[in-house]
N, CA, C and O atoms as a GROMACS GRO file, in nm:
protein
  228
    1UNK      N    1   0.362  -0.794   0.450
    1UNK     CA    2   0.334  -0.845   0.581
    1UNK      C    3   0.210  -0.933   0.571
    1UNK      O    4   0.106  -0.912   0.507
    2UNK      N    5   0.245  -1.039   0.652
    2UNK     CA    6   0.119  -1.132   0.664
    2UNK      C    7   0.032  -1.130   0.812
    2UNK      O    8   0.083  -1.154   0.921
    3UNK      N    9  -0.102  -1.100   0.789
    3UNK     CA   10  -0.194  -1.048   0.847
    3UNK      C   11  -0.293  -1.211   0.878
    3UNK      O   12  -0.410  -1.227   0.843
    4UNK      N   13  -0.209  -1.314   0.949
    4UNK     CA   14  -0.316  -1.464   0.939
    4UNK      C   15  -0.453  -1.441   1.026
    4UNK      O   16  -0.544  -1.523   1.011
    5UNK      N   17  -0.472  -1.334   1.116
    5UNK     CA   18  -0.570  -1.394   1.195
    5UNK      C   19  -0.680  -1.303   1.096
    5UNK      O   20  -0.782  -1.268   1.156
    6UNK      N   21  -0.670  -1.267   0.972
    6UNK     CA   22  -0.764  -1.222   0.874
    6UNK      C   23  -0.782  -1.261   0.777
    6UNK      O   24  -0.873  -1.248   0.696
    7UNK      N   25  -0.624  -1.353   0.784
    7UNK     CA   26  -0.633  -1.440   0.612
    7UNK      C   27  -0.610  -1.300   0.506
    7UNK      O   28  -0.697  -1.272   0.424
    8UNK      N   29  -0.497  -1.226   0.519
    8UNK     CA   30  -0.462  -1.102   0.396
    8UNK      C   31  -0.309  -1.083   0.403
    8UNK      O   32  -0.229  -1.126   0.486
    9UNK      N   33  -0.293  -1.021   0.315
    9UNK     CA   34  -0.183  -0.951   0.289
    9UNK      C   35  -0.163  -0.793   0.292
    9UNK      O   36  -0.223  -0.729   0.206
   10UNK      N   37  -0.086  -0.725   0.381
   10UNK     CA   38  -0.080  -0.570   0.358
   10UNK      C   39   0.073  -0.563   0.313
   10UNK      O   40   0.176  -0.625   0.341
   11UNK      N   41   0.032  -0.439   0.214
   11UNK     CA   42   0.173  -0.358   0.177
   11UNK      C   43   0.205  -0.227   0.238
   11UNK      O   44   0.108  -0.162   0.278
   12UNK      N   45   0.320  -0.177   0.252
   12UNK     CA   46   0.328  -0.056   0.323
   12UNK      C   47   0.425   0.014   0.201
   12UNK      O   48   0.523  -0.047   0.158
   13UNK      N   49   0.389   0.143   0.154
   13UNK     CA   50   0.410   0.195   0.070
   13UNK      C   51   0.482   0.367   0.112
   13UNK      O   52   0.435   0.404   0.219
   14UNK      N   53   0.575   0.465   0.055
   14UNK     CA   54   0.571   0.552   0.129
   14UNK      C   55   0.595   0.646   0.024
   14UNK      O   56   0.669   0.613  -0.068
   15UNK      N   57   0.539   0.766   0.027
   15UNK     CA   58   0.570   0.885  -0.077
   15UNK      C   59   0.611   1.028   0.001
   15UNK      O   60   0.592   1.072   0.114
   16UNK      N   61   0.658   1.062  -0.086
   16UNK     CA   62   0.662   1.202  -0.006
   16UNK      C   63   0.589   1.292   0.044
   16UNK      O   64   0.626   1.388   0.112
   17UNK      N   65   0.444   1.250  -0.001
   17UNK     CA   66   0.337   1.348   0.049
   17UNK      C   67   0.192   1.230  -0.046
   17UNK      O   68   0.179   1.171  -0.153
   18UNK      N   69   0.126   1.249   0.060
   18UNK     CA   70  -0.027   1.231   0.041
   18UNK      C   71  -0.066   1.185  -0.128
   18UNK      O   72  -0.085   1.075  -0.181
   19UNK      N   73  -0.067   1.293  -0.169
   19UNK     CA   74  -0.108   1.346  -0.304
   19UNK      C   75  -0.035   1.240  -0.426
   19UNK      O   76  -0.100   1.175  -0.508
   20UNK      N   77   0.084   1.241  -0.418
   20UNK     CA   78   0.190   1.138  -0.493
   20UNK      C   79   0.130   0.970  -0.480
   20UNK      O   80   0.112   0.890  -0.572
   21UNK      N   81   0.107   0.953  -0.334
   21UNK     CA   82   0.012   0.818  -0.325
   21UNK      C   83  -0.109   0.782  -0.385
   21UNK      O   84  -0.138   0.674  -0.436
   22UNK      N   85  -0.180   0.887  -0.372
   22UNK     CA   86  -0.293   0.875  -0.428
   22UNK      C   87  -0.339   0.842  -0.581
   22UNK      O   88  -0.427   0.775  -0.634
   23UNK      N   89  -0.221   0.933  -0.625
   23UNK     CA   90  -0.187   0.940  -0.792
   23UNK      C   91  -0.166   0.790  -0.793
   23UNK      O   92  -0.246   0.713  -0.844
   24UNK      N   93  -0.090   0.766  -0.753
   24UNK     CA   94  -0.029   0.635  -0.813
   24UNK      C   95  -0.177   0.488  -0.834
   24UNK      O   96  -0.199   0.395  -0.911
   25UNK      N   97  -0.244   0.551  -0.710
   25UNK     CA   98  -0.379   0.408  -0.732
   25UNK      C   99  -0.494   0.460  -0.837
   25UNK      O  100  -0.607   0.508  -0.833
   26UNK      N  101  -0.402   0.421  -0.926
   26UNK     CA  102  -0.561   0.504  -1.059
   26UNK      C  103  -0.653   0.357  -1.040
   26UNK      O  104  -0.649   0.253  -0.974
   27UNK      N  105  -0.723   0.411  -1.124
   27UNK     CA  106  -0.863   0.253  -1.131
   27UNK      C  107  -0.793   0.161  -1.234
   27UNK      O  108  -0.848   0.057  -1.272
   28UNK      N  109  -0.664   0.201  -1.282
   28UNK     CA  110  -0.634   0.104  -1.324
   28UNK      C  111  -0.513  -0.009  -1.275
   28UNK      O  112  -0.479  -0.116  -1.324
   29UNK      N  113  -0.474   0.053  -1.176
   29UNK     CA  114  -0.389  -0.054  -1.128
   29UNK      C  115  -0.493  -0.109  -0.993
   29UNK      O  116  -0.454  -0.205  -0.927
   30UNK      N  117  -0.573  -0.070  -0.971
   30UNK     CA  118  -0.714  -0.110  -0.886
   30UNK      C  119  -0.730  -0.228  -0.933
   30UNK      O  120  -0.719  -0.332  -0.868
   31UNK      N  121  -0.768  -0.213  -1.104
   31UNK     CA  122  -0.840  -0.306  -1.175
   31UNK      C  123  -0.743  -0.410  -1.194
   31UNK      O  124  -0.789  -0.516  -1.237
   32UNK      N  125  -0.617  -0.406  -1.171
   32UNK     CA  126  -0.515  -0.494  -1.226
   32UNK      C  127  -0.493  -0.567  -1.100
   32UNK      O  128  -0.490  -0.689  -1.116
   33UNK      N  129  -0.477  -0.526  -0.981
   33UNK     CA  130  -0.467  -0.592  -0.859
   33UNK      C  131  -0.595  -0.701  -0.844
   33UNK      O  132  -0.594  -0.823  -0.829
   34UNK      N  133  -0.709  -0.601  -0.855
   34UNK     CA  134  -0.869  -0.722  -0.857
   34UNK      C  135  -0.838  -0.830  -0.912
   34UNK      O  136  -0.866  -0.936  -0.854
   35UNK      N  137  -0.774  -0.830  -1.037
   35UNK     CA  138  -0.780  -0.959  -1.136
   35UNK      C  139  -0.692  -1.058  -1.139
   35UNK      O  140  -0.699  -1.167  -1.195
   36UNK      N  141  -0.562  -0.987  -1.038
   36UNK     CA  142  -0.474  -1.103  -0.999
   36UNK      C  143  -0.502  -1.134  -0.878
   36UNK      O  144  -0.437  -1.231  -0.841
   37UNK      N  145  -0.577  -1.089  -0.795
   37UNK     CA  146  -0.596  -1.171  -0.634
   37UNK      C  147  -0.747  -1.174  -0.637
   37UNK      O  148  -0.817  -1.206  -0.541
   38UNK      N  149  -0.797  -1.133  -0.770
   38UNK     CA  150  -0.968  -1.181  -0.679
   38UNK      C  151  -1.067  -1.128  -0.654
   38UNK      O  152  -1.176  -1.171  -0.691
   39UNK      N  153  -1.047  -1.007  -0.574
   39UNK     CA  154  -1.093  -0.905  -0.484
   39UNK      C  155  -1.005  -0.792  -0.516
   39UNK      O  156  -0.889  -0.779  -0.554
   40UNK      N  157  -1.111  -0.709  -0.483
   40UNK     CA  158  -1.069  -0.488  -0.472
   40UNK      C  159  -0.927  -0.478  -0.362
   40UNK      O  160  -0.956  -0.552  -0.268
   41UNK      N  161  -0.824  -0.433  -0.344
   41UNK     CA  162  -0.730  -0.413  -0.281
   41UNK      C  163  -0.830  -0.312  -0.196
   41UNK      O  164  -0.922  -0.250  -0.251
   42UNK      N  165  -0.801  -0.304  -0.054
   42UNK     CA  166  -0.817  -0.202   0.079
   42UNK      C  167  -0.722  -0.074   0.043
   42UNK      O  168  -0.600  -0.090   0.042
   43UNK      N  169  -0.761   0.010   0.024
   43UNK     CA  170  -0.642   0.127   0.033
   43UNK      C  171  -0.676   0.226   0.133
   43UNK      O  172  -0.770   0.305   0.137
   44UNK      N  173  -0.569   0.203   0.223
   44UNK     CA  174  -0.564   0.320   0.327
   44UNK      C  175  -0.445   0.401   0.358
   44UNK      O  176  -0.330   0.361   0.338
   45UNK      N  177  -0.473   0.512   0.405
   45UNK     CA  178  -0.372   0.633   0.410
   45UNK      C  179  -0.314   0.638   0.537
   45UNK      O  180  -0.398   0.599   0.618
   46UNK      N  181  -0.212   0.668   0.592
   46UNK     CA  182  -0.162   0.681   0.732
   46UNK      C  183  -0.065   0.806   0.730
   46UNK      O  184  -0.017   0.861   0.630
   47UNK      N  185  -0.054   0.825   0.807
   47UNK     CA  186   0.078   0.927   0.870
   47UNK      C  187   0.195   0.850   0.906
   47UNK      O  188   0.180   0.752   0.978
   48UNK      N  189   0.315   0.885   0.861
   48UNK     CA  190   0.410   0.836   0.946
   48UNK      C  191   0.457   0.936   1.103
   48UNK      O  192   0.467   1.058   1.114
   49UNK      N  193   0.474   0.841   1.194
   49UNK     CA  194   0.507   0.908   1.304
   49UNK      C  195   0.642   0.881   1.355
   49UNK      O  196   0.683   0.925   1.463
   50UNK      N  197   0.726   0.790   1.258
   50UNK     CA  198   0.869   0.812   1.251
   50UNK      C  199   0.911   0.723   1.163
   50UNK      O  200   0.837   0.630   1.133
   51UNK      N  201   1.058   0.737   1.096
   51UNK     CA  202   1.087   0.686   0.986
   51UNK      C  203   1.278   0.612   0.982
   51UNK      O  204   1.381   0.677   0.997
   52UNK      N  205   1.270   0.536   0.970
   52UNK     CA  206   1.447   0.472   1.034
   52UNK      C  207   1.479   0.447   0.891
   52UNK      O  208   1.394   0.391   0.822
   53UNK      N  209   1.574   0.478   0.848
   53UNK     CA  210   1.614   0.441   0.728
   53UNK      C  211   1.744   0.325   0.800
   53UNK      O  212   1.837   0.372   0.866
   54UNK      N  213   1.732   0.172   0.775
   54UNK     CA  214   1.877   0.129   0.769
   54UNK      C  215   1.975   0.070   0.684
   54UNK      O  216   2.061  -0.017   0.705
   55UNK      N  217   1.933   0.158   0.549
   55UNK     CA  218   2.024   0.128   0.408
   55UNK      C  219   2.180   0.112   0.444
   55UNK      O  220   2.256   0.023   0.408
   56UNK      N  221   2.211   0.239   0.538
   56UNK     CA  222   2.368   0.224   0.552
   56UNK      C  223   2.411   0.311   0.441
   56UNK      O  224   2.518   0.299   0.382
   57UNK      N  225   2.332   0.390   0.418
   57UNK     CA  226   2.358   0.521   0.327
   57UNK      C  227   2.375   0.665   0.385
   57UNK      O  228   2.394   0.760   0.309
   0.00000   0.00000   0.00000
C-alpha cells in the first residue's frame, strides 16, 4: 500500500500469532531492507479485528 501524503510504503503481513512475526524480523533482514531502501523499515504490531479470506477456497 501506498501511503503519498508521507511519501512511504507499508506492508501488511499476517502470522498466526505474535511470536511467529516477530521471529521472522531478525536484524538481519532489518539490515537487508536498510540497504535496499535507505532507511530502517518501521515495524509495527496490530491485532486483527477481522479477517475475509477471498481465495475461493
Amino acid at each position: 500500500m501506498l501511503d503519498e501524503d508521507v511519501v512511504r510504503a507499508r506492508n501488511f503481513y499476517v502470522w498466526d500469532d505474535e511470536e511467529k512475526g516477530r521471529a521472522f524480523f531478525t536484524e538481519e533482514i532489518v539490515d537487508k531492507v536498510t540497504g535496499i531502501y535507505g532507511v530502517p523499515p518501521k515495524i509495527e504490531y496490530l491485532d486483527i479485528v477481522g479477517f475475509v479470506d477471498n481465495s475461493g477456497t
